[in-house]
MOPAC internal coordinates of N, CA, C and O (Angstrom, degrees):
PM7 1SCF
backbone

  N    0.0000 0     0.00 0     0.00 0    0    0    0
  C    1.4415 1     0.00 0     0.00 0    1    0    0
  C    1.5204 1   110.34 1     0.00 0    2    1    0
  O    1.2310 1   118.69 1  -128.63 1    3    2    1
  N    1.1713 1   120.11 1    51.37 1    3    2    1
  C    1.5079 1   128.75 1  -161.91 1    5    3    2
  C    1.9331 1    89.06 1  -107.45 1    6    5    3
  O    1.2310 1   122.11 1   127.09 1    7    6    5
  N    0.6625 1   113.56 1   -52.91 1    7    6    5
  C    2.3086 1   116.46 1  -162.95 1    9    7    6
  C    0.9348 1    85.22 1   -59.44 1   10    9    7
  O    1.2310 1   122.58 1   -40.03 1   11   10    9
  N    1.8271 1   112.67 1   139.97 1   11   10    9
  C    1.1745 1   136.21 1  -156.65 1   13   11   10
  C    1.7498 1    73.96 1  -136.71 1   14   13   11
  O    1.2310 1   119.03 1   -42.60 1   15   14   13
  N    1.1046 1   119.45 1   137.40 1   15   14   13
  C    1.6869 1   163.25 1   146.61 1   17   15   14
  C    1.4868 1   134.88 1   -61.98 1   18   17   15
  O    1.2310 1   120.41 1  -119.72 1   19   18   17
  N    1.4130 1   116.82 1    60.28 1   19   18   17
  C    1.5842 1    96.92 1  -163.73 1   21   19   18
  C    1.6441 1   104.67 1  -126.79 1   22   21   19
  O    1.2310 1   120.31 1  -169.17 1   23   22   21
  N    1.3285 1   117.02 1    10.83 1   23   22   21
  C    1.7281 1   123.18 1   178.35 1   25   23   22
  C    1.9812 1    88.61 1   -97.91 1   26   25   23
  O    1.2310 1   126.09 1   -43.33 1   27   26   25
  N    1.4485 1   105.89 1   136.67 1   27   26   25
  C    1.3071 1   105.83 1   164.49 1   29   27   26
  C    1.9083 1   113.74 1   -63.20 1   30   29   27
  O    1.2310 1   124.90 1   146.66 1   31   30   29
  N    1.2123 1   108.20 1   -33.34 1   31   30   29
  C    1.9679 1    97.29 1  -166.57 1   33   31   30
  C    1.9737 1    83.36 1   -78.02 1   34   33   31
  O    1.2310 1   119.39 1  -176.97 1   35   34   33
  N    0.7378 1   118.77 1     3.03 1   35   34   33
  C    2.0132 1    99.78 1  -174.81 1   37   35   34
  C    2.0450 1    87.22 1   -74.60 1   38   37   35
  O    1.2310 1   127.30 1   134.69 1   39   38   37
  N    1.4600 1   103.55 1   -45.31 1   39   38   37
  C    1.4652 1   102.47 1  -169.27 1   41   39   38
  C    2.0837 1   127.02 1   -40.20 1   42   41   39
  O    1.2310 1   124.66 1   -28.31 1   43   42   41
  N    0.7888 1   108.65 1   151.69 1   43   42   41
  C    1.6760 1    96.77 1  -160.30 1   45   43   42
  C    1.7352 1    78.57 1  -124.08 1   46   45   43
  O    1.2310 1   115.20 1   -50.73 1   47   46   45
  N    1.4384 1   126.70 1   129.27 1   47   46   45
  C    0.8171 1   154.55 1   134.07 1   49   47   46
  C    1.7325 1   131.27 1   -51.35 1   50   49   47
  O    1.2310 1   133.87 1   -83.31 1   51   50   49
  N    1.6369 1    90.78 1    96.69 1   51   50   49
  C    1.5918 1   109.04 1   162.55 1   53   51   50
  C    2.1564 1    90.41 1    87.56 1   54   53   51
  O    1.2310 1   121.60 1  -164.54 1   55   54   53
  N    1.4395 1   114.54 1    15.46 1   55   54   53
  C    1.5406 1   131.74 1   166.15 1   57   55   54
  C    1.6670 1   111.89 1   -68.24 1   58   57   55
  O    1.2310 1   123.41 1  -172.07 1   59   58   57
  N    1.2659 1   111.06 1     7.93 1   59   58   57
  C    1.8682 1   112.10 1  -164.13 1   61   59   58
  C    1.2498 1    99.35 1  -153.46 1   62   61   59
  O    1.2310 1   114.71 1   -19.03 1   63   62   61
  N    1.6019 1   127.64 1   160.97 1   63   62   61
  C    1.2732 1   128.11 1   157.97 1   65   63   62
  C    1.7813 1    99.50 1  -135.06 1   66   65   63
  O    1.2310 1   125.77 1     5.14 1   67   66   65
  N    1.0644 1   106.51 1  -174.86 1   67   66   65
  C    1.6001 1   131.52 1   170.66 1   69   67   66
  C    1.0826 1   122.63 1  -169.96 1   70   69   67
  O    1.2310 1   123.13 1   -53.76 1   71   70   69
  N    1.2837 1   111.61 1   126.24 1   71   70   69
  C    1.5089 1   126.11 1  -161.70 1   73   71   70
  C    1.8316 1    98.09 1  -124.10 1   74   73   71
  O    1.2310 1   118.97 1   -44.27 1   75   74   73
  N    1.5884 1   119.58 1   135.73 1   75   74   73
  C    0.9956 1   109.75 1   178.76 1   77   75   74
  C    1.6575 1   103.76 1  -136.02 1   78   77   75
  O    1.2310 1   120.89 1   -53.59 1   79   78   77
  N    1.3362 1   115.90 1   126.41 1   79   78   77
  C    1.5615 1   106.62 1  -167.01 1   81   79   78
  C    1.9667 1    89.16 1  -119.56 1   82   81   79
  O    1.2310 1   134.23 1   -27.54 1   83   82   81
  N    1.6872 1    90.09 1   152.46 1   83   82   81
  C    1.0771 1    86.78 1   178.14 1   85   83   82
  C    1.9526 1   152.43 1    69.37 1   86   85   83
  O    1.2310 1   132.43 1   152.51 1   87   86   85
  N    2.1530 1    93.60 1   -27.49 1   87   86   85
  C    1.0049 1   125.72 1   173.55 1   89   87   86
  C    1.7337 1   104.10 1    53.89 1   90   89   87
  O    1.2310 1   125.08 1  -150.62 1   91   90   89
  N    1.8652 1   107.85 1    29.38 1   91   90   89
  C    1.7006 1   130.63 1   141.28 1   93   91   90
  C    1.1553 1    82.93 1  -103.57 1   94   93   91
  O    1.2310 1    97.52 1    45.91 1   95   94   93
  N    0.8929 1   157.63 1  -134.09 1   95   94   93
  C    1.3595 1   140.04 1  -119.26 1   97   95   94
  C    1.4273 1   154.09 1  -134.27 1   98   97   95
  O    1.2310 1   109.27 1   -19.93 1   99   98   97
  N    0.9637 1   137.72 1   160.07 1   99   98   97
  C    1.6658 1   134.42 1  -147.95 1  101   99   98
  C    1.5567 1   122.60 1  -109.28 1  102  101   99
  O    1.2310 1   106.29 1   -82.62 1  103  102  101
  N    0.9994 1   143.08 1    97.38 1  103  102  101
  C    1.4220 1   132.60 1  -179.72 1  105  103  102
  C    1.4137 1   111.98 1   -99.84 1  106  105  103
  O    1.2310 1   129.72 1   -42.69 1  107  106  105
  N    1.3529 1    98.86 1   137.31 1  107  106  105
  C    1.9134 1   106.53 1  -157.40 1  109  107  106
  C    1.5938 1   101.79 1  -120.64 1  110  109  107
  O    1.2310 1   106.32 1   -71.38 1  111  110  109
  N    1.0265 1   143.02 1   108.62 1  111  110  109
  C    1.2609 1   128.60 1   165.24 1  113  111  110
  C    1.4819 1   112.67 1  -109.36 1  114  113  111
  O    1.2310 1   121.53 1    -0.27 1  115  114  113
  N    1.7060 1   114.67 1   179.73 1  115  114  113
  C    1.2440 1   109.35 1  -160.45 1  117  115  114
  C    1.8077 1   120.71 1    79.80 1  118  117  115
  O    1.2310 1   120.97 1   173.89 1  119  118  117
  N    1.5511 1   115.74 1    -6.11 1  119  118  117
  C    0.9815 1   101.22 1  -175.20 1  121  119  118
  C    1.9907 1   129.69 1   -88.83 1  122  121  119
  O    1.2310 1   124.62 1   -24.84 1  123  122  121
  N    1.5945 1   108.74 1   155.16 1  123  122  121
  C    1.0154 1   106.79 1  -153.26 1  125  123  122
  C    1.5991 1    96.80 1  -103.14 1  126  125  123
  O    1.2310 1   116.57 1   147.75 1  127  126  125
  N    1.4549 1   124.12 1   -32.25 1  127  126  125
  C    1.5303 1   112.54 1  -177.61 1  129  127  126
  C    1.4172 1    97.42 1  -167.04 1  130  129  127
  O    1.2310 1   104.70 1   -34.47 1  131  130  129
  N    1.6814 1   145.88 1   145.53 1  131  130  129
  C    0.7450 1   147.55 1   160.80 1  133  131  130
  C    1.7606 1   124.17 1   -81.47 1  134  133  131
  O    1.2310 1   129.27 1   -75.31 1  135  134  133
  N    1.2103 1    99.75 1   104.69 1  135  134  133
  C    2.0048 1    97.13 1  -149.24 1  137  135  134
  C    1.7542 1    97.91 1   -83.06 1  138  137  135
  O    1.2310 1   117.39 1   130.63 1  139  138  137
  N    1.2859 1   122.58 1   -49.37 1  139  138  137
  C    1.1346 1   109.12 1   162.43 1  141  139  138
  C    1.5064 1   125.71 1  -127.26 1  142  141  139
  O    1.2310 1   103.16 1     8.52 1  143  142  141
  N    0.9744 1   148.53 1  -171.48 1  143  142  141
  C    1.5908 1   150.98 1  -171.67 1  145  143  142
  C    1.1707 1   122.32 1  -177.99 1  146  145  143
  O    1.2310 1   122.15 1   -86.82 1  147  146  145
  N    1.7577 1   113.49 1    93.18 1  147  146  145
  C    1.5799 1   116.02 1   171.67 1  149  147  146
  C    1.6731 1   110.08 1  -125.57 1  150  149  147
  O    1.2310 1   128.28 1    -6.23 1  151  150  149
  N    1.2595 1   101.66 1   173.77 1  151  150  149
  C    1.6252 1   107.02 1  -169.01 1  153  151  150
  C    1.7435 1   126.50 1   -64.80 1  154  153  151
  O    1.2310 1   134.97 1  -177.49 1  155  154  153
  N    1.5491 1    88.64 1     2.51 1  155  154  153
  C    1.6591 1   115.36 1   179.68 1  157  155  154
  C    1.3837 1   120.17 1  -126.52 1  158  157  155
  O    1.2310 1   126.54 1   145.90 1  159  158  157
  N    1.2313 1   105.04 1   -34.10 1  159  158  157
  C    1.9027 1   119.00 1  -170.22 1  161  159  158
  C    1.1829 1   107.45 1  -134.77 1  162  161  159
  O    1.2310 1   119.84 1   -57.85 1  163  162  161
  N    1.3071 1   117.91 1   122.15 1  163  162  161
  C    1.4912 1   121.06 1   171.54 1  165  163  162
  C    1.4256 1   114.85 1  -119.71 1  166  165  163
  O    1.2310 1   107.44 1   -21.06 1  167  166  165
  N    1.3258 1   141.03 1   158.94 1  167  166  165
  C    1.1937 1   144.75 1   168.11 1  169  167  166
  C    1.2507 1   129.47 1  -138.16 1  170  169  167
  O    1.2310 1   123.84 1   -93.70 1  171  170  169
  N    1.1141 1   110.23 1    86.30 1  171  170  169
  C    1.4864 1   132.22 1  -169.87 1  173  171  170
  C    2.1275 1   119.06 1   -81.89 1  174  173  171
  O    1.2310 1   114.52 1   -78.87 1  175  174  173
  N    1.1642 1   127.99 1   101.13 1  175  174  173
  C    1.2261 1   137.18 1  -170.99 1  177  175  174
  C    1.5348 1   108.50 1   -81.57 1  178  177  175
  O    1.2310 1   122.76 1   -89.54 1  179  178  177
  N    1.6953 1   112.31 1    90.46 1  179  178  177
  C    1.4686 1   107.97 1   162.48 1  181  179  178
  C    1.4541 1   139.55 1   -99.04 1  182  181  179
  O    1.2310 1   112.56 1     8.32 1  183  182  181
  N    1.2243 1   131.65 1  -171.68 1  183  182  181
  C    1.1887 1   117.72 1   178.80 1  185  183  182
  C    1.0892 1   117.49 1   -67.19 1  186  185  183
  O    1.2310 1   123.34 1   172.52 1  187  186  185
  N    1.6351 1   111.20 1    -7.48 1  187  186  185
  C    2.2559 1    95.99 1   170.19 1  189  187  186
  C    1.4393 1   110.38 1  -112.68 1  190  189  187
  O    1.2310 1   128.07 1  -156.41 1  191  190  189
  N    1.4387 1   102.06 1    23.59 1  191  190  189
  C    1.6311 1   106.36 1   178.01 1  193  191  190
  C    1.5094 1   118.16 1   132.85 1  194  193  191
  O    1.2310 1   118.61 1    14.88 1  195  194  193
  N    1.4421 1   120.26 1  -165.12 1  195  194  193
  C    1.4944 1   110.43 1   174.74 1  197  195  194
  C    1.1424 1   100.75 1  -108.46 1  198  197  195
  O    1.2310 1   124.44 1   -35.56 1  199  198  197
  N    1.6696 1   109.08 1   144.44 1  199  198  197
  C    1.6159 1   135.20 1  -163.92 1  201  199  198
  C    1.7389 1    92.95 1  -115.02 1  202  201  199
  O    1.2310 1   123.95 1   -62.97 1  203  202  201
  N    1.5130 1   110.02 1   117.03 1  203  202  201
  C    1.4352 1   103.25 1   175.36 1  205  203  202
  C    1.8394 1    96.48 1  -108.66 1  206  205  203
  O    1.2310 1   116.93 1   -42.16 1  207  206  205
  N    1.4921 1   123.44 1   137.84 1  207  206  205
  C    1.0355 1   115.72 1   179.43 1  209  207  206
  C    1.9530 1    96.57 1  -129.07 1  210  209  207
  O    1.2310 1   127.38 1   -23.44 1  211  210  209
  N    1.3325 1   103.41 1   156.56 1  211  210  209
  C    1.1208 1   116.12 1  -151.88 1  213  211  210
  C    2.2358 1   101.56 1  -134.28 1  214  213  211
  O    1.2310 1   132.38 1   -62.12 1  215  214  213
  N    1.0994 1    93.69 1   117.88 1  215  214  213
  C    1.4825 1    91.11 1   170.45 1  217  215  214
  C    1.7175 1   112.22 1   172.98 1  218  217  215
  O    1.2310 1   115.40 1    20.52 1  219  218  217
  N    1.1706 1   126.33 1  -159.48 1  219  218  217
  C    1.4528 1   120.95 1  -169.63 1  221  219  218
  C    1.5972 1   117.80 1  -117.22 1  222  221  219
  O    1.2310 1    92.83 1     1.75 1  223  222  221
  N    1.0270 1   164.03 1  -178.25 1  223  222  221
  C    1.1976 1   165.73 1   179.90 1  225  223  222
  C    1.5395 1   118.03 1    34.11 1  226  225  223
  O    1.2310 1   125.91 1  -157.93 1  227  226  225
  N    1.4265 1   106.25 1    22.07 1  227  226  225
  C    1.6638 1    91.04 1  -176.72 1  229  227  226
  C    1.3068 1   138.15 1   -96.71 1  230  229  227
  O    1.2310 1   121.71 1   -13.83 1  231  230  229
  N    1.3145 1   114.33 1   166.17 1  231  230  229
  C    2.0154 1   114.99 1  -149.40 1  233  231  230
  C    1.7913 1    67.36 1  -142.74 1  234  233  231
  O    1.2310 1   143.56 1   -17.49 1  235  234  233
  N    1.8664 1    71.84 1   162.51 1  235  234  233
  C    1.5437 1    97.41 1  -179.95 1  237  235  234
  C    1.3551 1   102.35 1   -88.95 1  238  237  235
  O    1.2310 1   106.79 1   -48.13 1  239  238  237
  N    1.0514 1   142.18 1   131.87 1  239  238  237
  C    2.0668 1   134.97 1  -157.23 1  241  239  238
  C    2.0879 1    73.66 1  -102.83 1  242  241  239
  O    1.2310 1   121.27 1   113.57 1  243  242  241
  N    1.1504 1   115.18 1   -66.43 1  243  242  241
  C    1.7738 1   117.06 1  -140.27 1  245  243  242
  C    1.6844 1    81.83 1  -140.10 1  246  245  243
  O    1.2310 1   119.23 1   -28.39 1  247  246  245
  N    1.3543 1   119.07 1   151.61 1  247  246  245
  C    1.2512 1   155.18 1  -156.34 1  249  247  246
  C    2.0690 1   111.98 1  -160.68 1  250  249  247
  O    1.2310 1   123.95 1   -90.06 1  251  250  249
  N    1.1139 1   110.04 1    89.94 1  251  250  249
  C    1.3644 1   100.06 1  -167.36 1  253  251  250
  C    2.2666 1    90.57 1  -132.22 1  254  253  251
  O    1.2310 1   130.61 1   -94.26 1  255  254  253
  N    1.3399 1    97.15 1    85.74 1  255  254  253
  C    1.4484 1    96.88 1   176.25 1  257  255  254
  C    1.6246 1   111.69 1   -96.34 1  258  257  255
  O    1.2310 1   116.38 1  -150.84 1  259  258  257
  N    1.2129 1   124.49 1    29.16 1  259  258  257
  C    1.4959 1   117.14 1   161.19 1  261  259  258
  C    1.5072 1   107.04 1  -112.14 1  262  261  259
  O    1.2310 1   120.52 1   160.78 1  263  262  261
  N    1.6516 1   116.60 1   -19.22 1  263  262  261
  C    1.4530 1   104.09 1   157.03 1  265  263  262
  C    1.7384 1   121.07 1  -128.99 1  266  265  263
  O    1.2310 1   132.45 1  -146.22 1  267  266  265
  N    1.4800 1    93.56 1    33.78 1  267  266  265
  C    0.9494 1   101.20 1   133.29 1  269  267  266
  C    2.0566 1   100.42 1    92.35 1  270  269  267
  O    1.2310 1   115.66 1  -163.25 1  271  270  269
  N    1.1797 1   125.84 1    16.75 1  271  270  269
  C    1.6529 1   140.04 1  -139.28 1  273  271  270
  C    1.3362 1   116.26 1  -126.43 1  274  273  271
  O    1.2310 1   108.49 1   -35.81 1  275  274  273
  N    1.3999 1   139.13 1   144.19 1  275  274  273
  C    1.3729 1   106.91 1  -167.46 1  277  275  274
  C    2.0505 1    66.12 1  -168.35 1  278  277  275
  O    1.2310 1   135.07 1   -45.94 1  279  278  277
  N    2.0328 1    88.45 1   134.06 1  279  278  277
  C    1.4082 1   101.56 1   168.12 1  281  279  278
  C    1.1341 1   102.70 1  -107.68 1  282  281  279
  O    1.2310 1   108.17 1   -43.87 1  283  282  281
  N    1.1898 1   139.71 1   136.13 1  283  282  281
  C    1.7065 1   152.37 1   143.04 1  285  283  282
  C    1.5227 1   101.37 1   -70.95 1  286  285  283
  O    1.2310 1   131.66 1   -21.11 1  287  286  285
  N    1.4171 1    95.09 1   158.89 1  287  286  285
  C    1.7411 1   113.74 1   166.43 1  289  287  286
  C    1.1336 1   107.36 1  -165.47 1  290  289  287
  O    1.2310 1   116.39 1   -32.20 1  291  290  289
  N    1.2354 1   124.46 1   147.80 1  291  290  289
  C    1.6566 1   149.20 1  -168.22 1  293  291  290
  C    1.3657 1   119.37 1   141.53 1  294  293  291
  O    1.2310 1   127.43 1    28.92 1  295  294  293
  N    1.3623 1   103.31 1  -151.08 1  295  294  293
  C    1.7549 1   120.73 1   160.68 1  297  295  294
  C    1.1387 1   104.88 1  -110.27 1  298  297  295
  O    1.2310 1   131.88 1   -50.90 1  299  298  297
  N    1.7641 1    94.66 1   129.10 1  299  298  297
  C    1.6566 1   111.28 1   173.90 1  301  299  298
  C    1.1315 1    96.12 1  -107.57 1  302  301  299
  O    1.2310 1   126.89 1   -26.39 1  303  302  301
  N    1.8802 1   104.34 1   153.61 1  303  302  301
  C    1.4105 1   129.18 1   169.22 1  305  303  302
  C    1.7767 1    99.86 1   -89.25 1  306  305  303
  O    1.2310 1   140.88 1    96.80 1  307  306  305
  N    1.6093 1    77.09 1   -83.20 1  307  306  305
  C    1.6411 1   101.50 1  -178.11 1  309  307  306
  C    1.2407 1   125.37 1  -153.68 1  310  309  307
  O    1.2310 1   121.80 1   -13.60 1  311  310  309
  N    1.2719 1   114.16 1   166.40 1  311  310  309
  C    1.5568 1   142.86 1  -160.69 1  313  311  310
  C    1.5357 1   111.25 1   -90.32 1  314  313  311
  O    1.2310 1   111.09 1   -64.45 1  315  314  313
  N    1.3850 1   134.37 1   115.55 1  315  314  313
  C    1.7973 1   105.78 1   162.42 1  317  315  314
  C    1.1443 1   100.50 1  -147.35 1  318  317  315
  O    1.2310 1   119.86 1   -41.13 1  319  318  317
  N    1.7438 1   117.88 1   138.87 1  319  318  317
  C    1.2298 1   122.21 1   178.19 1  321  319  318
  C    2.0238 1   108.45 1   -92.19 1  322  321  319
  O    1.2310 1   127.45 1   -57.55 1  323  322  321
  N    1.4311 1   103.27 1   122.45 1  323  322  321
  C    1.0982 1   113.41 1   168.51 1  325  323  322
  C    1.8394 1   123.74 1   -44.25 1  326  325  323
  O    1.2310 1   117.80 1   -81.23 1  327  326  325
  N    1.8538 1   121.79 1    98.77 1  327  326  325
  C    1.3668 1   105.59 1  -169.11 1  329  327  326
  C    1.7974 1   114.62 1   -60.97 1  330  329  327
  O    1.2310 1   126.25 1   -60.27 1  331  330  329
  N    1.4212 1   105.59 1   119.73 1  331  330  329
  C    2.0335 1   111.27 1  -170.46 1  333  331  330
  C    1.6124 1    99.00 1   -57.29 1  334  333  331
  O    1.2310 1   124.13 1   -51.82 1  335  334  333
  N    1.0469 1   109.67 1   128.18 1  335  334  333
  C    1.9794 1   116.30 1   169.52 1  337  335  334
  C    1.6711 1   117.86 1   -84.94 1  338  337  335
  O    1.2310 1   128.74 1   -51.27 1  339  338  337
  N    0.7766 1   100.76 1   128.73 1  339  338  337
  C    1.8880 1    99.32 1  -165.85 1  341  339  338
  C    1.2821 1    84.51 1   -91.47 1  342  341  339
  O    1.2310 1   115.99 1   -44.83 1  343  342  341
  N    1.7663 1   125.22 1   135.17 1  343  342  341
  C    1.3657 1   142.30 1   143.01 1  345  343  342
  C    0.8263 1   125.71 1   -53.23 1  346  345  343
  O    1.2310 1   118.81 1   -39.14 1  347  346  345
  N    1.2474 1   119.88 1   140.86 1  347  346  345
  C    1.6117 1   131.08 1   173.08 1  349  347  346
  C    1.0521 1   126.51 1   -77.66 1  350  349  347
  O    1.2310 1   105.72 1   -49.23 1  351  350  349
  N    1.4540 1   144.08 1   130.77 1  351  350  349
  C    1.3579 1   163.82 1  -131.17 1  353  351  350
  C    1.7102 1    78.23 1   -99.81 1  354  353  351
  O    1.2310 1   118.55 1   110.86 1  355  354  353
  N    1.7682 1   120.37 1   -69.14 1  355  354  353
  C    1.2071 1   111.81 1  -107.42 1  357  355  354
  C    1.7764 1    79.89 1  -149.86 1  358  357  355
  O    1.2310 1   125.76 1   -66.29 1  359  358  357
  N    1.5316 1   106.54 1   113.71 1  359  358  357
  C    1.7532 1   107.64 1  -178.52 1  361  359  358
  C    1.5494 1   105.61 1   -52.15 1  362  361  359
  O    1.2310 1   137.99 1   -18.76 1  363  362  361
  N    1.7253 1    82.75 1   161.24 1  363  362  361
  C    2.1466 1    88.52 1  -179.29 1  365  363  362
  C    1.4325 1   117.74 1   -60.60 1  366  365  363
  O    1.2310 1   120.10 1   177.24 1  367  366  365
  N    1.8184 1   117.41 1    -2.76 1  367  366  365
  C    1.7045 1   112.56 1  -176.22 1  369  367  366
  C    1.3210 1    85.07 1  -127.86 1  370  369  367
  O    1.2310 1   105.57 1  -168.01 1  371  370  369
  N    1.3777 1   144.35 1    11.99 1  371  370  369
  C    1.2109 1   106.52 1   147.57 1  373  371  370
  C    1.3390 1   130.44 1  -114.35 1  374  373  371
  O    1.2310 1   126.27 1    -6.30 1  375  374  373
  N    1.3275 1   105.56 1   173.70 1  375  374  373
  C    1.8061 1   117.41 1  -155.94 1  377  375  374
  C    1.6747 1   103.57 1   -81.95 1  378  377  375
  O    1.2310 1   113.69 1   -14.60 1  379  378  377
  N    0.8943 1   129.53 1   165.40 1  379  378  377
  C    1.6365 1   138.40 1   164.36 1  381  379  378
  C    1.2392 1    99.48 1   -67.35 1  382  381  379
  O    1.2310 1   120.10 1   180.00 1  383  382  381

């Protein structure tokens, strides 16, 4: 879970799911690296971008980086997918 993701076309569409039961806990697949992890804010990097999830008491339940899976547990608020910024080919003064 090392490749870091930051061109929007690298993103793979409908490559991840998330399932949240109960709103204890979250199962994420598709994932590519866990960028940060605190007991309130997490930031989880999937194949359609980075997923910041937001809530109180949470532990890592399951950790599965050869296919790629990651269980959360706590209280969830909410879910938000980070919008991906497409890079620029070509600086603002130069020509095509």
């Amino acid at each position: 879970m090392e490749k870091k993701q930051s061109d929007i076309g690298e993103y793979t569409s409908g490559a991840h799911s998330v399932w949240i039961e109960g709103r204890k806990q979250i199962r994420i697949t598709g994932v590519i690296d866990i960028e940060s992890f605190h007991e309130d804010e997490t930031t989880v990097l999937t194949q359609a971008g980075a997923l910041t999830i937001w809530g109180e008491n949470m532990k890592l339940g399951k950790l599965d980086p050869d296919n790629g899976q990651v269980i959360l547990e706590g209280d969830f608020i909410s879910l938000e997918y980070e919008q991906p910024t497409q890079e620029r080919k070509f600086g603002f003064f130069r020509r095509k």
